[in-house]
C-alpha positions in Angstrom: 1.7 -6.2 -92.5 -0.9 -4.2 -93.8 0.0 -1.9 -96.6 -1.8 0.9 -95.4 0.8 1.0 -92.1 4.1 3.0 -91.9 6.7 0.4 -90.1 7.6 1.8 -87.0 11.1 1.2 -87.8 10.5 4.3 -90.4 8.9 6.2 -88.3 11.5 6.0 -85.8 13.8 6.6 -88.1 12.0 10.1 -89.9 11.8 10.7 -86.4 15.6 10.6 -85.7 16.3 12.7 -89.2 13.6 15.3 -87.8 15.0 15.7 -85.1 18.7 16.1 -86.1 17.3 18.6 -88.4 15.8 20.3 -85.6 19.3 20.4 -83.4 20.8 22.7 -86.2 18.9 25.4 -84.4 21.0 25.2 -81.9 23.5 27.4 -83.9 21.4 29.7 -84.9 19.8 31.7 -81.8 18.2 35.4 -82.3 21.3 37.7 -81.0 20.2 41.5 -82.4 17.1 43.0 -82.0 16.1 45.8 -84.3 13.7 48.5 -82.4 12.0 51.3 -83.8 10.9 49.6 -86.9 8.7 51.9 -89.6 5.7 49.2 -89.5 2.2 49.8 -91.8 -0.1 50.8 -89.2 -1.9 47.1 -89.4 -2.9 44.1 -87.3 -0.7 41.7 -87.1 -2.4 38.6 -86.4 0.4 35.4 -86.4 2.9 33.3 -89.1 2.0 30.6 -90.4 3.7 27.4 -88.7 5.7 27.4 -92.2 7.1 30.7 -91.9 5.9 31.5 -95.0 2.8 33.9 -94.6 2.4 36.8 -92.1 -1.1 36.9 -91.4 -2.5 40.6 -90.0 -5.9 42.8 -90.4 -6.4 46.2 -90.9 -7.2 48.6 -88.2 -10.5 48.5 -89.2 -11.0 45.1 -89.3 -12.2 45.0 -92.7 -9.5 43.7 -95.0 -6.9 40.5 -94.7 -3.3 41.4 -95.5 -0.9 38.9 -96.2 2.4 39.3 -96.2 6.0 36.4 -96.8 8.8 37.3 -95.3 12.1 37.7 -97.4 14.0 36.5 -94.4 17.9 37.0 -94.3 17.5 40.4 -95.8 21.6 41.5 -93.9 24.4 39.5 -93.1 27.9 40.2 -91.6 31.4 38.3 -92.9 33.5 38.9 -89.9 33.9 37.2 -87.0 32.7 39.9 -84.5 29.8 41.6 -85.6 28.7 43.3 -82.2 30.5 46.3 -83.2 28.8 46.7 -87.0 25.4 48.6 -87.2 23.0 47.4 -89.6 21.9 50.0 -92.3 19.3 52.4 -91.6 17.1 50.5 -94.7 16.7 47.2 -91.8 14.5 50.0 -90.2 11.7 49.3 -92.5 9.0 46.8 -92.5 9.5 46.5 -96.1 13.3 45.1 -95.9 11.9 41.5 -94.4 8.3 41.4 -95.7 6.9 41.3 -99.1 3.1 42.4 -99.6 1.5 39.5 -101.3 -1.9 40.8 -100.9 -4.8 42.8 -99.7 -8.5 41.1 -99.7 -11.8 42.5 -97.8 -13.7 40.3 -96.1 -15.9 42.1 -94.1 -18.8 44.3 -94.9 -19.5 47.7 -92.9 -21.9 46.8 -90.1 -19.3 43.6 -89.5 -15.4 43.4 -88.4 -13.1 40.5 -88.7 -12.7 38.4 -85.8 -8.7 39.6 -85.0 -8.3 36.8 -82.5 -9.0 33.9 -84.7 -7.2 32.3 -87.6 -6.4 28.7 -88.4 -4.4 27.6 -91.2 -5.2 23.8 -93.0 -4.4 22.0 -95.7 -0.5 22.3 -95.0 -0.9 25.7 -94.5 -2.2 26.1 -97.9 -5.2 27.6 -96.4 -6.5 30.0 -93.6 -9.9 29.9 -92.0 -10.9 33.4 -91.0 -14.2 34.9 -89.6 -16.2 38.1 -89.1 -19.3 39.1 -87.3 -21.5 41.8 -86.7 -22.2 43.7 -83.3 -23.1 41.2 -80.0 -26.5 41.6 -78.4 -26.2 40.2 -74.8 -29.8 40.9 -74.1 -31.6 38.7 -76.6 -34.5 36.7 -76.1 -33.8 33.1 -76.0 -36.6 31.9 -78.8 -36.2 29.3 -81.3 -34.2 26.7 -78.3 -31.9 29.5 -77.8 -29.8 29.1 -74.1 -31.3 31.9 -71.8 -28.1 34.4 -70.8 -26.2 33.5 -74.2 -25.4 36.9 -76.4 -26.6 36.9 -79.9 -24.7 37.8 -82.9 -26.4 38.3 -86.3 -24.5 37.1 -88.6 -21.0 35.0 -88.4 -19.3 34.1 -91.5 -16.5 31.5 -92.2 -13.9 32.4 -94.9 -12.0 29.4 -96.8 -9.1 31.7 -98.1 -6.2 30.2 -100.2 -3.1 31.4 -98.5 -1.3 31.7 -101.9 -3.5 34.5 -103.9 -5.9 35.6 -101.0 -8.9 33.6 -103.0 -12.3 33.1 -101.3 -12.6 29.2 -102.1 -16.5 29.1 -99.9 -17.9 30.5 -96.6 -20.0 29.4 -94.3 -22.6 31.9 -92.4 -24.4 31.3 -88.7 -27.7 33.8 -88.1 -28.6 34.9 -84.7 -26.2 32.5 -82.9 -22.9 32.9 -80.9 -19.6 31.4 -81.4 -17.2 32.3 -79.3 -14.7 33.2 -81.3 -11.3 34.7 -78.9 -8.4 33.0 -79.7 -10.6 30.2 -81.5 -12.1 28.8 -78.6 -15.3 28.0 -80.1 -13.9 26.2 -83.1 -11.4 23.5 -83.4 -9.5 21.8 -86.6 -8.1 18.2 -86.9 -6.9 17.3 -90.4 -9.7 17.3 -92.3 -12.7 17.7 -89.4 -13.8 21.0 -88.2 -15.4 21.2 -85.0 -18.1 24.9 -84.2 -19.8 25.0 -80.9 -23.1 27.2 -81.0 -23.2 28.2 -77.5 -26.6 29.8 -77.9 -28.2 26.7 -79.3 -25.6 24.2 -78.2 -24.9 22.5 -80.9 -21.6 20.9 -82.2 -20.9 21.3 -85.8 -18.3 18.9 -87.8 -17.4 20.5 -91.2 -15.2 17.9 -93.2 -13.4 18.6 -96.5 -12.9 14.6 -97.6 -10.2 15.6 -99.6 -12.1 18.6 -102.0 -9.9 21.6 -101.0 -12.4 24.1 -102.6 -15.8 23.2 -100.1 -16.1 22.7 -96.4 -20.1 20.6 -96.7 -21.2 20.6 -93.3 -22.3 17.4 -91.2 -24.5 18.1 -88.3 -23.8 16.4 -84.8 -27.4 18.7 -83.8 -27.7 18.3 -79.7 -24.7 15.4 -79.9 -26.1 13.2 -82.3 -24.9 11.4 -85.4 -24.2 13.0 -88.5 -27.1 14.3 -89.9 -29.8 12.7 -87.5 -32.2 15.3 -86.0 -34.4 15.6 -83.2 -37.9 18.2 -83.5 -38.2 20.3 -80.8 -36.1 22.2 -78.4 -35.5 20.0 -75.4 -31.5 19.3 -75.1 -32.5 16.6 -72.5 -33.1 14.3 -76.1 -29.8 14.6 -77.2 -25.7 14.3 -75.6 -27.3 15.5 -72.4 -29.7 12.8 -71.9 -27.0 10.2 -72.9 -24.9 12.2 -70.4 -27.2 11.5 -67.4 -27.7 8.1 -68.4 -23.9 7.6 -68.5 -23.9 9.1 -64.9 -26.9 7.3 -63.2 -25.4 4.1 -64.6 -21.7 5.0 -62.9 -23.2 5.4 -59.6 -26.0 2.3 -59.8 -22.6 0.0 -60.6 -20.9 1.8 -57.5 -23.0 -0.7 -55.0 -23.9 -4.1 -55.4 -26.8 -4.3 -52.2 -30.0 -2.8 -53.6 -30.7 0.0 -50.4 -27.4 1.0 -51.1 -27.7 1.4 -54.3 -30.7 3.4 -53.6 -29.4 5.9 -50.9 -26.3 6.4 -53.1 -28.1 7.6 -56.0 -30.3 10.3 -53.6 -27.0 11.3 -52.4 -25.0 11.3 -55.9 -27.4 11.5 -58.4 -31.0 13.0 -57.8 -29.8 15.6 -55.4 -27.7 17.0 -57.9 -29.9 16.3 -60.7 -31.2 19.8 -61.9 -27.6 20.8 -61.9 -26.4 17.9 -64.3 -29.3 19.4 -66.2 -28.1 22.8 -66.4 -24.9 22.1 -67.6 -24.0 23.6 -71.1 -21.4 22.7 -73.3 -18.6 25.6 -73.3 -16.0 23.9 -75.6 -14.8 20.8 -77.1 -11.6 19.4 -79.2 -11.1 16.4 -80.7 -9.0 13.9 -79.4 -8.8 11.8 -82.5 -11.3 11.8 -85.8 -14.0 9.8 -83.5 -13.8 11.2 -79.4 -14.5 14.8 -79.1 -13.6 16.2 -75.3 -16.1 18.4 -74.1 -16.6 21.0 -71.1 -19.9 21.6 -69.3 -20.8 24.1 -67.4 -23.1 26.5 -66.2 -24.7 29.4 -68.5 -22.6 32.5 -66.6 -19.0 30.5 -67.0 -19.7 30.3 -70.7 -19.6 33.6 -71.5 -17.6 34.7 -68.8 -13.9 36.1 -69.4 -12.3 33.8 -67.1 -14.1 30.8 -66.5 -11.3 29.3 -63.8 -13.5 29.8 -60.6 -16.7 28.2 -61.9 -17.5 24.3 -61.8 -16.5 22.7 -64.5 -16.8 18.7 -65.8 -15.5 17.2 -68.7 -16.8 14.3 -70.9 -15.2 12.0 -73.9 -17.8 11.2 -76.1 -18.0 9.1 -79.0 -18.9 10.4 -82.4 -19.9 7.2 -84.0 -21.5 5.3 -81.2 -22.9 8.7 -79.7 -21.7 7.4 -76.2 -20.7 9.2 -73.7 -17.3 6.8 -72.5 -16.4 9.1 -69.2 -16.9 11.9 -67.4 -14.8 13.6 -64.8 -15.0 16.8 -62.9 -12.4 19.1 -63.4 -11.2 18.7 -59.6 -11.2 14.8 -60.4 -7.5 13.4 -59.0 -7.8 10.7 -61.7 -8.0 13.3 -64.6 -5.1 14.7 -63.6 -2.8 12.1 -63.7 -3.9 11.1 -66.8 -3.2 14.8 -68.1 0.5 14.4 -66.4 1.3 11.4 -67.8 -0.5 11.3 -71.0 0.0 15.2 -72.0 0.7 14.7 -75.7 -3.1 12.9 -76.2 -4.7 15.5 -74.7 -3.3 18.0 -78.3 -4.9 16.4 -80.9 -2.1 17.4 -84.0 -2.6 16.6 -87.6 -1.6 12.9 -88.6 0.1 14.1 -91.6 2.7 16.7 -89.6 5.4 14.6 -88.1 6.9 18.2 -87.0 4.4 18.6 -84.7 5.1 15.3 -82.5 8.1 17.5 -81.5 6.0 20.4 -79.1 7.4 19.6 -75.4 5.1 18.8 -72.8 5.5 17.2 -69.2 4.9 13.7 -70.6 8.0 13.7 -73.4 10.3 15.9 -72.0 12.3 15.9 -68.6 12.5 19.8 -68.1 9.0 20.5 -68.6 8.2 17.9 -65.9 10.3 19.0 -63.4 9.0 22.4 -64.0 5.2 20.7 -63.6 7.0 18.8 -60.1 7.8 21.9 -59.1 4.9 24.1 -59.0 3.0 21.3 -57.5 5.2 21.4 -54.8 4.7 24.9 -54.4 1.3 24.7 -54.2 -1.0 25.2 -51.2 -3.7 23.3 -52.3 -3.2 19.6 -54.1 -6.9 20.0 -55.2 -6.9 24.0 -56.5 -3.7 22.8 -58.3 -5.4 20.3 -60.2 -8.0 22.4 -61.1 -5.8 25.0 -61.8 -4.2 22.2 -64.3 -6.9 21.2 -66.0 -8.5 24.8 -66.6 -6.3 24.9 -70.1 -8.4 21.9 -71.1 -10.0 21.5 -73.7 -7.0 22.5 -75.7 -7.5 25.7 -77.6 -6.9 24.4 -81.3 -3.0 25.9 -82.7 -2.1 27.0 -79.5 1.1 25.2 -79.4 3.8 26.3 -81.9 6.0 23.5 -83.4 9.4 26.0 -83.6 12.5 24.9 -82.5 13.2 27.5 -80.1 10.1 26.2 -78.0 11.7 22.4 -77.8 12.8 22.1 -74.3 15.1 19.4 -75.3 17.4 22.0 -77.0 16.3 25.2 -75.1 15.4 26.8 -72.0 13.4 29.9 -71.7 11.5 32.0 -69.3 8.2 30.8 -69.3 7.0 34.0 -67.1 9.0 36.3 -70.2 7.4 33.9 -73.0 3.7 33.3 -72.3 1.7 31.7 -74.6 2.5 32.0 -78.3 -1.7 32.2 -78.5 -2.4 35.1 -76.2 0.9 37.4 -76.3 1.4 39.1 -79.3 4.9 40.5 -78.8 7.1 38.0 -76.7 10.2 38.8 -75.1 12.6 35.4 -75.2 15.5 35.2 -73.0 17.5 32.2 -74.0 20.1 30.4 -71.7 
């Protein structure tokens, strides 16, 4: 056995503990809500999965504030405590949150980017960013994509969660990232993952193990790390691979030679110039090697709700620089993957067994008879699939890890939830 390997028989095991751990929840359920609450007039952004920071900006979007929450602040010793008010004191912010402190990160022509925060390093650490004013009519020069915004100046913020200390930033001129809800940026472990939509190029920031520098590793038009091609044409990078990887799909389809032929008019050249317009909108990772990425066109990029434009999605391989499949994202095959095979599709941190406990259709009964049932319901079997695959790639800590969100010890009202990304203020509804 190698030494490097955890026995399954202790994973399994951790697993079990976890999990017990986990059921204690079951006895402690949110039963009074406190309205009216005297709240600093800030924004509040999201906890840490840890429960140990309250992340939120303020109004101007200029400074960080962090806060930690003293938790159980009131408690009652009888057994009915419906009938007890708590005292007017559990009014105030202040009763459940401590302010740790107050940091400015953004300058005066820039804001911080309210929508995006990811925490690392155990949630040691918090990646924050800020930008300056967009500028949707800006040539395209320098290999910029024609129809892509411009923003002058993004910046990256390494904050330790602890003190609020800047540990290093990273800054991106005249580019676009799109930053809502972290869309343009994803995190596993130790790799960090920015997509330049203007210049399409995917960056892979890694922190081997020095917690105080991010040093940056190129993947410039989809190559390796650090290789670089002159010039501007994209066709010399992923997508060249990408047509290669879809000429050679259709050649292998037929083995007679006029076939062949006639299938690649049909497949392949009379859709050529549209393979070639394809941009990349997003990626994740779906381990340390295969990223997942979404192509599109230009106006589904930077368009609010990209659901009703054609979409494809390819798995390519950092170290080879292969392209290993590519699907469109009405492809039946795709889909059944996604149903079956959920949990690979969330890329979660090898070193957080608490997050191998988020529900999905593929580990947990109720959430795929909930899946059953809306395909049943729908009109279309196609529309539903693409409908499906839409949330892919995964936006990076979408999912959260509580307890109350396992579907093997609760139910809730999805409608009433919503995502924990996108819905500031949820309303739960137990059962």
């Amino acid at each position: 056995m190698s030494p490097f390997k955890t026995p399954k028989k202790v994973i399994n095991n951790v697993a079990q503990l976890v999990h017990c751990a986990r059921r204690f929840y079951e006895n402690l359920v949110p039963s009074y809500t406190i309205y009216d609450v005297e709240c600093p007039d800030h924004s509040f952004r999201k906890f840490t999965d840890d429960g140990q920071y309250l992340i939120s900006f303020s109004r101007n979007h200029q400074d960080l504030i962090v806060f930690r929450p003293t938790w159980l602040s009131f408690s009652c010793k009888e057994e009915d405590c419906d009938p007890h008010d708590l005292p007017s004191k559990a009014k105030r912010f202040e009763s459940f949150f401590t302010l740790l402190y107050c940091v400015s990160l953004a300058s005066s022509n820039e804001v911080i980017c309210k929508d995006f925060f990811l925490y690392m390093g155990s949630n040691q650490f918090g990646l924050f960013a800020t930008s300056t004013a967009q500028f949707h009519d800006a040539p395209a020069i320098g290999g910029a994509i024609q129809g892509i915004p411009s923003i002058e100046k993004i910046s990256f913020y390494l904050v330790r969660l602890e003190d609020g200390v800047i540990l290093d930033e990273k800054v991106f001129y005249n580019d676009f990232v799109n930053l809502a809800h972290s869309m343009g940026v994803f995190l596993y472990d130790d790799l960090l993952a920015i997509v330049s939509l203007r210049y399409q190029m995917c960056m892979v920031i890694t922190d081997k193990g020095r917690q105080h520098e991010l040093p940056v590793n190129r993947v410039e038009n989809g190559l390796q790390h650090n290789q670089h091609i002159p010039g501007s044409s994209f066709l010399s990078g992923i997508k060249q691979r990408l047509l290669s990887f879809i000429f050679r799909g259709i050649w292998n389809q037929e083995a007679d030679h006029s076939l062949r032929v006639q299938c690649l008019k049909k497949k392949f050249y009379f859709h050529f110039q549209d393979y070639v317009d394809l941009i990349m909108w997003k990626v994740q990772f779906l381990d340390q090697y295969h990223l997942l990425i979404k192509f599109g066109s230009v106006d589904g990029g930077v368009s609010r709700n990209a659901d009703h434009h054609p979409a494809f999605f390819a798995v390519y391989n950092m170290e080879t620089t292969e392209i290993i499949a590519f699907y469109q994202n009405s492809a039946d095959k795709l889909y059944y993957l996604f149903e079956q095979f959920c949990d690979h599709f969330h890329a979660t941190s090898r070193n957080s067994l608490y997050m191998n406990f988020i529900s999905s259709h593929s580990n947990n009964i109720h959430a795929l008879d909930q899946l059953k049932s809306m395909k049943n319901k729908a009109n279309s079997f196609s529309q539903f699939v693409k409908k499906m695959l839409a949330s892919l790639p995964f936006s990076c800590q979408s999912q959260s890890p509580s307890p109350y969100f396992d579907q093997s010890l609760f139910r809730f009202d999805e409608k009433k939830v919503g995502t924990v990304i996108i819905i500031e203020q949820a309303h739960y509804a137990w059962s």
